[in-house]
TORVEX-522435 format. One line per 3 residues: number of its first residue (from 1); for each residue x, y, z of C-alpha. Coordinates in nm, 2 decimals. Last residue first. Example, Ala and Ser with C-alpha at 12.3 -4.5 7.8 and 13.67 -1.06 7.14 Angstrom:
BEGIN
2 = 1.37:-0.11:0.71  1.23:-0.45:0.78
This chain:
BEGIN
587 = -2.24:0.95:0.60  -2.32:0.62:0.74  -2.29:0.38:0.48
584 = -2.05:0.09:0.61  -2.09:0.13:0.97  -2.45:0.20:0.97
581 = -2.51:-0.09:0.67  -2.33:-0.30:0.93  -2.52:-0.24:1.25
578 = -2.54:0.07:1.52  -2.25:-0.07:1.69  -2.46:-0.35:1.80
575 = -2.83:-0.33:1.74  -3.03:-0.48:2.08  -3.13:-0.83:2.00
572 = -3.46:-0.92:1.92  -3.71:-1.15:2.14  -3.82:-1.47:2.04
569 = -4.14:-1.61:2.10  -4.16:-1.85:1.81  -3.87:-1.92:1.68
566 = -3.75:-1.72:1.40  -3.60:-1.44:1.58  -3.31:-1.64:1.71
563 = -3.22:-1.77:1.34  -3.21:-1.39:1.28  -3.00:-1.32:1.54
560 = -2.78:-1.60:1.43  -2.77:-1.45:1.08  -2.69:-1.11:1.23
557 = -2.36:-1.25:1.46  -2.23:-1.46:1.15  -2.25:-1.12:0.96
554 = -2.11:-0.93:1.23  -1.83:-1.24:1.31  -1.73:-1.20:0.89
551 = -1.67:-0.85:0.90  -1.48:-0.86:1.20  -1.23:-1.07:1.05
548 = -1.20:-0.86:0.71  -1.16:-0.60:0.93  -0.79:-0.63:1.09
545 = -0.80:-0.38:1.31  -0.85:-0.52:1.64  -0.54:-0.73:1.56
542 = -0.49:-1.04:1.79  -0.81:-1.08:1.93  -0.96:-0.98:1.59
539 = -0.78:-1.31:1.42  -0.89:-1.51:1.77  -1.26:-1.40:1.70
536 = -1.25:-1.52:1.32  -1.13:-1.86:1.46  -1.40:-1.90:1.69
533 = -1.65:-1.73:1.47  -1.57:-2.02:1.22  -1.58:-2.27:1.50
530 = -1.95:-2.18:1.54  -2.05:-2.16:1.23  -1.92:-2.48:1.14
527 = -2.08:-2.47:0.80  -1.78:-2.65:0.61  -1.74:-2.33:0.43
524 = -1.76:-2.09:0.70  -1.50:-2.40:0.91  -1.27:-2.29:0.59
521 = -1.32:-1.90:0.65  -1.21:-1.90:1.03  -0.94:-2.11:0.92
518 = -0.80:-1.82:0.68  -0.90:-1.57:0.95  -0.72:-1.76:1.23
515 = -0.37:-1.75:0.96  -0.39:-1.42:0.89  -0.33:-1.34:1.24
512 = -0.02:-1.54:1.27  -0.01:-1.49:1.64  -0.02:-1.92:1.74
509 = 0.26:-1.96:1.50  0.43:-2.35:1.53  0.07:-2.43:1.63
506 = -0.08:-2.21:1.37  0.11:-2.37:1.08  -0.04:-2.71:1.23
503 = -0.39:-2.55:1.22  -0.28:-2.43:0.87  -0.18:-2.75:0.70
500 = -0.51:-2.96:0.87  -0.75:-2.70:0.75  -0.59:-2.72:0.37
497 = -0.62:-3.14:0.41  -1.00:-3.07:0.52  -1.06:-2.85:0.20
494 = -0.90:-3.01:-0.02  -1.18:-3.20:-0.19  -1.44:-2.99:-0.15
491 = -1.30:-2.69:-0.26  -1.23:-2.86:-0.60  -1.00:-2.57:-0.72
488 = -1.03:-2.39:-1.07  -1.10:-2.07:-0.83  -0.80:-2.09:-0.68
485 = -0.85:-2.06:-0.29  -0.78:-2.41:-0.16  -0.42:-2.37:-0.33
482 = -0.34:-1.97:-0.26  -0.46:-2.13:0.14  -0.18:-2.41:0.16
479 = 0.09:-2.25:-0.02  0.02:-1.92:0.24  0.05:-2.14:0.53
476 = 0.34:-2.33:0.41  0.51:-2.00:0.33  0.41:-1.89:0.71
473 = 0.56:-2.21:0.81  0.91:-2.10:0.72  1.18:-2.39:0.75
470 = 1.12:-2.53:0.44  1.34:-2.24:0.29  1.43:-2.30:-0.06
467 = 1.13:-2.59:-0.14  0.92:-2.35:0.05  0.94:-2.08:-0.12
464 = 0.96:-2.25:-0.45  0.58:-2.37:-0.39  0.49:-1.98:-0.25
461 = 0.59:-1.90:-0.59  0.39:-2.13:-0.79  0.17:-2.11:-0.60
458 = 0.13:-1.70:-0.68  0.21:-1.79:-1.02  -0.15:-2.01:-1.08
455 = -0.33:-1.81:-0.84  -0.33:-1.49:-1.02  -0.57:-1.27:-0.83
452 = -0.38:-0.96:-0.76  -0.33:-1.02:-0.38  -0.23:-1.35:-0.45
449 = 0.05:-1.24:-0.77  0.15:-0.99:-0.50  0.21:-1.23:-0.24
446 = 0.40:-1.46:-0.45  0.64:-1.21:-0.51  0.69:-1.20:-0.14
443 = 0.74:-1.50:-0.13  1.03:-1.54:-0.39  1.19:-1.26:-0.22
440 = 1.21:-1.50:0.10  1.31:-1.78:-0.05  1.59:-1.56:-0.25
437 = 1.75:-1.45:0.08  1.71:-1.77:0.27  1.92:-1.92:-0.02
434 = 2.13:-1.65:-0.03  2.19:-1.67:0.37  2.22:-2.08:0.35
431 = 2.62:-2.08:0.29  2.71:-1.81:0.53  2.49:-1.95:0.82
428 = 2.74:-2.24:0.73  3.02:-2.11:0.71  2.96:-1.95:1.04
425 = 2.91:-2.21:1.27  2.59:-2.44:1.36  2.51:-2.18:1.65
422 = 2.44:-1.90:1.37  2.12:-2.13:1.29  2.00:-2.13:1.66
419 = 2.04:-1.69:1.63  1.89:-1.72:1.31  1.58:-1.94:1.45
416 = 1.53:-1.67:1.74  1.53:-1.43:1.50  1.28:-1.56:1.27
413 = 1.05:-1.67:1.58  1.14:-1.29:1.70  1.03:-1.11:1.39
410 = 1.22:-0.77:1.31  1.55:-0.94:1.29  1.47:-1.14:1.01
407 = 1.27:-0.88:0.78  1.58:-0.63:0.88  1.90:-0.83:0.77
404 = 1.69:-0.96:0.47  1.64:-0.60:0.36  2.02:-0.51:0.49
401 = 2.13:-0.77:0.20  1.95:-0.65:-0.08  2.02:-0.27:0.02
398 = 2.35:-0.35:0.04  2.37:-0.50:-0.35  2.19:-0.16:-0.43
395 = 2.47:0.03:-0.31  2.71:-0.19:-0.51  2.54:-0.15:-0.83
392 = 2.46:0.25:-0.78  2.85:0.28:-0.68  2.93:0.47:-1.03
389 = 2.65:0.76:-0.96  2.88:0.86:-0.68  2.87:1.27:-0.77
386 = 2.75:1.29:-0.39  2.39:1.39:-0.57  2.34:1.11:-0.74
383 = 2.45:0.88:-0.46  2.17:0.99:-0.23  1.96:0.85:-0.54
380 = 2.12:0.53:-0.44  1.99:0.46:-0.07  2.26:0.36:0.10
377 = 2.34:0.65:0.40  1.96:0.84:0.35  1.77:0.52:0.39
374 = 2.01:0.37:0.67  1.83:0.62:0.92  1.45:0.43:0.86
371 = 1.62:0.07:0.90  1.84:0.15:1.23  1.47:0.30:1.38
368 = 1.35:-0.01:1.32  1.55:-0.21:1.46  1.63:-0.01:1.80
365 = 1.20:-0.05:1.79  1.22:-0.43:1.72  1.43:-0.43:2.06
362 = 1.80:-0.52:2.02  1.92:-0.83:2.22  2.22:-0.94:1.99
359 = 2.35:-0.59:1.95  2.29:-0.34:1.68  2.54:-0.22:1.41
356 = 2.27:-0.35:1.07  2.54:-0.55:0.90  2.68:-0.70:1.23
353 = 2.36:-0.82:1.39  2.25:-0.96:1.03  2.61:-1.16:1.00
350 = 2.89:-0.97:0.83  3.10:-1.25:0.60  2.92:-1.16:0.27
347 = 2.89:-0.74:0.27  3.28:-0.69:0.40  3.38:-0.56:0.03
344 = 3.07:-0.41:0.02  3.03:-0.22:0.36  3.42:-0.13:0.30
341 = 3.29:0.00:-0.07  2.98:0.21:0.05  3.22:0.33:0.33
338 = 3.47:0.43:0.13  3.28:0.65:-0.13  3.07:0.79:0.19
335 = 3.38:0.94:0.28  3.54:1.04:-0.04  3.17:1.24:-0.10
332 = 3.25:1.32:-0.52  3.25:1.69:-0.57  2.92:1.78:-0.74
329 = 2.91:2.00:-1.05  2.63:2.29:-1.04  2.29:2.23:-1.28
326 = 2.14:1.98:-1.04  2.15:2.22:-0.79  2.31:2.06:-0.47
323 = 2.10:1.86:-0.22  2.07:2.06:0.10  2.13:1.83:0.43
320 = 1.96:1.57:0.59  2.14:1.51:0.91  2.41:1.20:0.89
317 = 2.36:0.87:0.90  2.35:0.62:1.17  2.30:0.25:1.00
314 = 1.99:0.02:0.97  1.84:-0.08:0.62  1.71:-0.06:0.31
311 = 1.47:-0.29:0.10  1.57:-0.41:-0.23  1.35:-0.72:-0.30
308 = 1.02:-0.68:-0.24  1.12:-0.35:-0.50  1.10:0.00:-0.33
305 = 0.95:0.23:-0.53  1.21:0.53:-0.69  1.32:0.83:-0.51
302 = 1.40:1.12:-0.67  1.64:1.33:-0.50  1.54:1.69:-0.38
299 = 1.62:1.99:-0.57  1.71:2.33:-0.38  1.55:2.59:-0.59
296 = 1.71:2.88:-0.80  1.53:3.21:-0.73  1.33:3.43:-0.99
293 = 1.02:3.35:-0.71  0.73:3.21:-0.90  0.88:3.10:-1.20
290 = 1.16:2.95:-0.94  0.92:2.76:-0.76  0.69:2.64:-1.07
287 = 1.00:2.49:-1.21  1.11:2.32:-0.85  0.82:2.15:-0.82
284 = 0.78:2.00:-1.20  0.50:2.22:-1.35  0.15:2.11:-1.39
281 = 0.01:2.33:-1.70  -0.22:2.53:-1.64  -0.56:2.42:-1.74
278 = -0.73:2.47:-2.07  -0.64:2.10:-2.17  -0.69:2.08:-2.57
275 = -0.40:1.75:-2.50  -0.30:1.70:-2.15  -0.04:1.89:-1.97
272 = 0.22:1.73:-1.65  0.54:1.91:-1.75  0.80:1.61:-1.68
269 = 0.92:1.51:-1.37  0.97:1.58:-1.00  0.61:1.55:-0.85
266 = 0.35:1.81:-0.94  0.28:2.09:-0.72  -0.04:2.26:-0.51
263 = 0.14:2.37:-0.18  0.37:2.55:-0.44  0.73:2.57:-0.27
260 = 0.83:2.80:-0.02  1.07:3.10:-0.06  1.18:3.26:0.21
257 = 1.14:3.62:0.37  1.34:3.70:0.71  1.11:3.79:0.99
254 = 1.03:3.41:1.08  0.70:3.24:1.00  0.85:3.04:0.67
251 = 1.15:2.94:0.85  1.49:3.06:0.71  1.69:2.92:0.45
248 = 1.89:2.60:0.46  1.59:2.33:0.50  1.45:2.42:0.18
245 = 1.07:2.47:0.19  0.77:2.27:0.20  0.36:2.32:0.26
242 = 0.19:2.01:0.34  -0.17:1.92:0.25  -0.12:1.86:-0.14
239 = -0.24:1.50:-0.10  0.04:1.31:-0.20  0.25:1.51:0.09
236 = -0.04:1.44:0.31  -0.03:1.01:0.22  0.32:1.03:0.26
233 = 0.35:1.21:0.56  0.07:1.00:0.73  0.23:0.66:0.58
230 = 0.55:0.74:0.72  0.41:0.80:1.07  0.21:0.46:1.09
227 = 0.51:0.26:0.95  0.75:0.42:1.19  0.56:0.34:1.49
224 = 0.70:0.40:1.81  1.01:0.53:1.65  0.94:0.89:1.65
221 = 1.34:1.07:1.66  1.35:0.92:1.26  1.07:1.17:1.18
218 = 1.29:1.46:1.28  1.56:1.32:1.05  1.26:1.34:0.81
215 = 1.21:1.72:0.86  0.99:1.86:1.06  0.82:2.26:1.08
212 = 0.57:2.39:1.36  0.25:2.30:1.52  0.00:2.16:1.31
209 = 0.30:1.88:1.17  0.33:1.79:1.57  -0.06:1.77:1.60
206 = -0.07:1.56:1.26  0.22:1.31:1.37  0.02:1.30:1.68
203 = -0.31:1.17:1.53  -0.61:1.37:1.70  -0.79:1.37:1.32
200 = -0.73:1.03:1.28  -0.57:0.99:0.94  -0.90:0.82:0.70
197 = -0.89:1.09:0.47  -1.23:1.23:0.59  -1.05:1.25:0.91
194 = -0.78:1.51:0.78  -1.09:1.71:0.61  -1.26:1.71:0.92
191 = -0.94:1.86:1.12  -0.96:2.16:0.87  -0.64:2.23:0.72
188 = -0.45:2.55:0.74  -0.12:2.37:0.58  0.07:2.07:0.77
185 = 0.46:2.17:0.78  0.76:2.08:0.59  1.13:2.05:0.59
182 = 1.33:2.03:0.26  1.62:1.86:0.20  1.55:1.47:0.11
179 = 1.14:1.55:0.09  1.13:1.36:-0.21  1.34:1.03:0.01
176 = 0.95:0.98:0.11  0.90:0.78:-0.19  1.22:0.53:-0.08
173 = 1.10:0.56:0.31  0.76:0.47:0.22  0.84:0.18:0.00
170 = 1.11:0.03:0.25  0.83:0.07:0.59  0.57:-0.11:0.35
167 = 0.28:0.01:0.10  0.01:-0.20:0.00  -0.28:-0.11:0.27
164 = -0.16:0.20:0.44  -0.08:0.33:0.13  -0.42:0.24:-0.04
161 = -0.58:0.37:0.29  -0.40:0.73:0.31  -0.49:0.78:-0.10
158 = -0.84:0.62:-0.11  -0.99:0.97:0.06  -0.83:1.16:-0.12
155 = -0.91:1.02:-0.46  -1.29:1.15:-0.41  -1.51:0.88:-0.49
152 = -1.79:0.96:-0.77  -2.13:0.72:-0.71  -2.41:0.93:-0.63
149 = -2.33:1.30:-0.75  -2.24:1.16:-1.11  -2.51:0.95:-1.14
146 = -2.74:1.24:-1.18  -2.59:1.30:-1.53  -2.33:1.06:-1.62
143 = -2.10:0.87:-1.37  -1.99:0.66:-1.65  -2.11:0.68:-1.99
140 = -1.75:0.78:-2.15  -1.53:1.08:-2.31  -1.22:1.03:-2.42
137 = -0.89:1.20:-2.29  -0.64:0.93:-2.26  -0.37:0.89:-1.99
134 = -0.11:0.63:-1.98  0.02:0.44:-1.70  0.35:0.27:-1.66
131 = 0.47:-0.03:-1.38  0.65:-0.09:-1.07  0.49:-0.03:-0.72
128 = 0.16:-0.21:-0.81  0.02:-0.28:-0.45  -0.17:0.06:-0.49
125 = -0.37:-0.10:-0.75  -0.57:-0.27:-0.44  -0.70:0.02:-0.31
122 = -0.84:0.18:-0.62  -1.02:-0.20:-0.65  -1.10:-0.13:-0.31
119 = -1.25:0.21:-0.36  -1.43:0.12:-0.68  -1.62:-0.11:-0.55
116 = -1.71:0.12:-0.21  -1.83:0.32:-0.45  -2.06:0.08:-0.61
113 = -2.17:-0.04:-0.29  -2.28:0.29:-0.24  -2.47:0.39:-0.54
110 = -2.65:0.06:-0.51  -2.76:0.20:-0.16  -2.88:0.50:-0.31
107 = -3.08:0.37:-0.62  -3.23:0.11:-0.40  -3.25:-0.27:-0.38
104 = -3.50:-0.51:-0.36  -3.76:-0.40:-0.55  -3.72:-0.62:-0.86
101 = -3.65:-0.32:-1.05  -3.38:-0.25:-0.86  -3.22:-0.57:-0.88
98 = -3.20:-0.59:-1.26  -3.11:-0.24:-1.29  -2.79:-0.34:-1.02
95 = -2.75:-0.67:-1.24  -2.72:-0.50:-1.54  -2.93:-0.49:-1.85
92 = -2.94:-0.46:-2.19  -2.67:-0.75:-2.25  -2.86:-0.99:-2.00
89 = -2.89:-1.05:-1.68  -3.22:-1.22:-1.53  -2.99:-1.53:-1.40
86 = -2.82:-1.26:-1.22  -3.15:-1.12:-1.01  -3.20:-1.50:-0.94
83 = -2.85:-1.54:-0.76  -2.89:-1.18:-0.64  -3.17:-1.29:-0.41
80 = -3.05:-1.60:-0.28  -2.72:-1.47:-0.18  -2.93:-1.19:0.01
77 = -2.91:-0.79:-0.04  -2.76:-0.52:0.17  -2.55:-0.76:0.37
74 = -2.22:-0.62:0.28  -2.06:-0.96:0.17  -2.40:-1.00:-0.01
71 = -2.40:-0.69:-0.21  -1.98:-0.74:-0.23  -2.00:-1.04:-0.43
68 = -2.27:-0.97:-0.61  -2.09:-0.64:-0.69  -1.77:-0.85:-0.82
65 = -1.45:-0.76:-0.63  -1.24:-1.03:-0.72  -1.28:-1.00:-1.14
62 = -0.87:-0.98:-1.24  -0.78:-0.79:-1.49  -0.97:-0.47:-1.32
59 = -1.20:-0.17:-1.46  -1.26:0.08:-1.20  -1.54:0.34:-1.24
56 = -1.65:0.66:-1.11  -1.30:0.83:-1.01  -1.31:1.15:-0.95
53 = -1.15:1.45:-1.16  -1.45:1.62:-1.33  -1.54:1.24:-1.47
50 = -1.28:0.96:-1.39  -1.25:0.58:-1.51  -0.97:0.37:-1.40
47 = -0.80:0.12:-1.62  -0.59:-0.14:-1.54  -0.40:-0.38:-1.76
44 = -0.19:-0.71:-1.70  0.11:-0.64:-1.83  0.31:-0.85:-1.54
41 = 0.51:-0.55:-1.42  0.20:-0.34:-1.44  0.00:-0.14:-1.69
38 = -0.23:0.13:-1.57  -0.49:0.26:-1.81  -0.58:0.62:-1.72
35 = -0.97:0.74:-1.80  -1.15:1.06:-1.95  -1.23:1.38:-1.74
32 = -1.00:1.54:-1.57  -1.05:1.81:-1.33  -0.75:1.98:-1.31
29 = -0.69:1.90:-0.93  -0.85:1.54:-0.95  -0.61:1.42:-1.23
26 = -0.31:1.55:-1.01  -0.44:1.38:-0.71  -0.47:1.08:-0.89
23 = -0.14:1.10:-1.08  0.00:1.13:-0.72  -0.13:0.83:-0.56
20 = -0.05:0.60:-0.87  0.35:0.71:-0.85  0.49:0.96:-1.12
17 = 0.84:0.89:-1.18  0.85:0.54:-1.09  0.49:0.51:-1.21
14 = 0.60:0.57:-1.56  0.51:0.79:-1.81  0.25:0.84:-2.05
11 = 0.05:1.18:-2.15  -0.28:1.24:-2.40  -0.22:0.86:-2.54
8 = -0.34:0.79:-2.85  -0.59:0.54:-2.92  -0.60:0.28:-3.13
5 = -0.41:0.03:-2.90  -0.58:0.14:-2.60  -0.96:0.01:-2.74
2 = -0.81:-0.33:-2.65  -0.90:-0.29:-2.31
């Protein structure tokens, strides 16, 4: 990675004006060949490797998706086999050559774990929602030749799963806030090309996109699952699947002409043009539109990522209206003006119930759909265009407040625990809400730091979460696994103290789904294969679609069947789900 400092970068920005999802579309769509580095809030580096627009090769700071990790964890080659094919590594040779010339793996099933490689690690960038990236145009020895067929991974099919994995309800509805004024519609798109992203083809959200044109106040009347529909839009907004027009002109199929913007756009921003690129250049949206049509565009907001700790919140709002040009004046919004500073002056003696107007017994659905319709009344680039730019400080002070408001009120053991706290009197909820406040940021930071690999901060996070807020068994949970899980740990040492803290987090918890799965992997290591599957089972029990457990019960499931066939006069076991290499690389 230190090869960036000599070169020159062909285009830089940052990923608050361009997010990951949408430089890889971009990339794909002129056909870029070269790599992007992306730096994060930490500075630890990323750089992903593209030839003709697809990404070949991921390069990551932190090594946790290793191929013999992931040949074994897919079950195309043993532990015992790729520990001697590693001790045959050397600089000449890698360990998929050194593996395929022993005869135990093939050219096409290497090919596939190596895209499935550079899937997660894709997947697991979209977690960085702050950060810069910088493009270079060099050219490289991955995906050469022949390769090139076997082991690209087209962007659109990571985009829907990489939001669905890192993104929450606050990040969607800040990235969303782009379509603030406009309504939209799916394009002529094939229902194959919508599975191959991962949406189920027969989602509703797609069927009601089909069939005429939404806005995001008409997104906000679907509360079953506003995660799930957010992430759709997003994912087929990023995706150059949805066509767009200003919500104050007529519809796109009626008699009157309109103006819609490019299907095929670049995100609000600077001209998107790489050096000795032949290409046209990637206008902003609203440039290309009013190239195209001599007509001044209505410009949407631009939303930023959400940080863990500036999440919005619950209050009616208005309909989404037409945001003004930028170049005409804006006459300051007197009514949102006041009630941005009564919210404020009022922000420290409201209790969660008050600051989000629901009752004492709203449903996680009432909730919800409070959180989505407070995006538009807080959120700060709404202020930009109310000429209220000088209340950006206080909104986001709301914002920090309705986020805890939300996380609380959304989970009934943290509820319930509130409600029991309030009991105590009101000075002293108010004393302990920062504190809650700050444990809880602190945790989520933590997660990140997990996700990415760094133990060291991510306990040391999860550490102050716990001092703040001792309360919280999931922080104990999550102290208790990021310790047993650092690679400098003595797994055998802790192992049995780390079982005890999560079966007693799991008590207090008995739905923390993470929490089976965690267990379920200490009783692996132990060799309790049986309580392993036990655990794993409960996890899938409680989420059907949480994979990482289901992985581990097929692979416990095969190596019993293949104990089973070892003794003499055993019969096989019909296939289940056509087996793992089916479900992993079917075409």
């Amino acid at each position: 990675m230190a090869e960036n400092n000599t070169k020159r970068a062909a285009i830089q920005g940052t990923l608050k004006e361009r997010p990951l999802p949408r430089l890889l579309q971009q990339l794909y769509r002129k056909k870029f060949t070269g790599y992007f580095v992306v730096t994060d809030q930490t500075r630890d580096e990323s750089e992903v490797y593209l030839r003709d627009g697809a990404p070949v090769h991921v390069q990551r700071p932190v090594d946790t998706d290793r191929l013999d990790n992931l040949l074994v964890e897919y079950g195309v080659v043993s532990a015992d086999v790729v520990a001697q094919a590693s001790a045959k590594v050397d600089a000449g040779h890698r360990l998929g050559d050194v593996l395929e010339s022993m005869g135990v793996l093939d050219r096409q099933k290497l090919a596939n774990v190596l895209k499935m490689q550079v899937m997660r690690k894709l997947t697991r960038m979209f977690f960085v929602a702050e950060g810069s990236y910088a493009v270079f145009v060099a050219p490289h020895a991955y995906g050469e030749g022949d390769d090139w067929a076997l082991m690209r991974v087209d962007p659109r099919s990571v985009i829907y799963p990489g939001i669905r994995a890192a993104y929450d309800l606050p990040r969607t509805t800040q990235e969303l806030a782009r379509l603030v004024g406009q309504r939209f519609r799916l394009m002529d798109i094939s229902a194959g090309f919508i599975a191959a992203m991962g949406i189920p083809a027969d989602d509703r959200i797609v069927e009601a996109l089909r069939q005429g044109w939404m806005t995001l106040d008409d997104l906000d009347s679907i509360t079953a699952r506003p995660l799930e529909i957010r992430s759709v839009v997003l994912a087929l907004y990023y995706t150059d699947s949805l066509a767009r027009e200003p919500i104050g002109q007529p519809a796109a199929d009626s008699a009157i002409p309109s103006t819609i913007l490019p299907p095929h756009s670049s995100d609000p921003g600077q001209p998107f043009r790489l050096s000795g690129d032949s290409g046209p250049t990637l206008q902003t949206e609203t440039a290309a539109a009013e190239k195209s049509s001599g007509v001044p565009m209505v410009r949407a907001p631009f939303a930023s990522p959400a940080r863990p700790e500036a999440r919005v919140a619950a209050a009616p709002s208005p309909k989404a209206t037409a945001v003004p040009h930028a170049s005409q004046s804006h006459t300051p919004d007197l009514a949102l003006r006041a009630s941005i500073q009564d919210v404020a002056q009022k922000l420290d003696r409201l209790t969660h119930f008050e600051l989000l107007g629901v009752s004492a017994n709203a449903s996680a659905g009432e909730i919800s759909t409070a959180f989505v319709r407070a995006a538009r009344q807080f959120h700060p680039d709404r202020l930009a265009g109310a000429g209220l730019r000088d209340l950006y400080p206080l909104a986001e002070k709301i914002l920090a407040r309705i986020n805890e408001a939300t996380m609380v009120l959304g989970d009934s053991a943290r509820r319930a625990e509130y409600v029991a706290f309030l009991s105590t009197g009101p000075q002293a909820a108010q004393t302990s809400m920062p504190t809650v406040l700050e444990a809880e940021n602190t945790f989520l930071k933590g997660e990140v730091f997990l996700k990415k690999g760094d133990y060291a901060k991510a306990i040391e996070c999860f550490a102050a979460a716990v001092q703040s807020n001792s309360s919280e068994p999931q922080y104990r949970a999550y102290l208790a696994w990021a310790r047993f899980d650092d690679p400098r740990a003595r797994k055998e040492l802790v192992v049995r103290e780390t079982l005890s803290a999560l079966e007693s987090v799991l008590r207090e918890r008995p739905k923390f789904v993470r929490g089976h799965h965690w267990v379920g992997q200490l009783w692996k290591f132990l060799n309790e294969s049986d309580r392993a599957a036990q655990a794993f089972r409960h996890a899938v029990e409680l989420d059907s679609s949480f994979i990482e457990a289901s992985r581990e019960l097929r692979l416990i499931e095969m190596r019993k069947s293949k104990s089973n066939l070892a003794r003499p006069g055993a019969k096989p076991e019909p296939p289940r789900g056509g087996g793992l290499m089916g479900k992993f690389f079917k075409k």
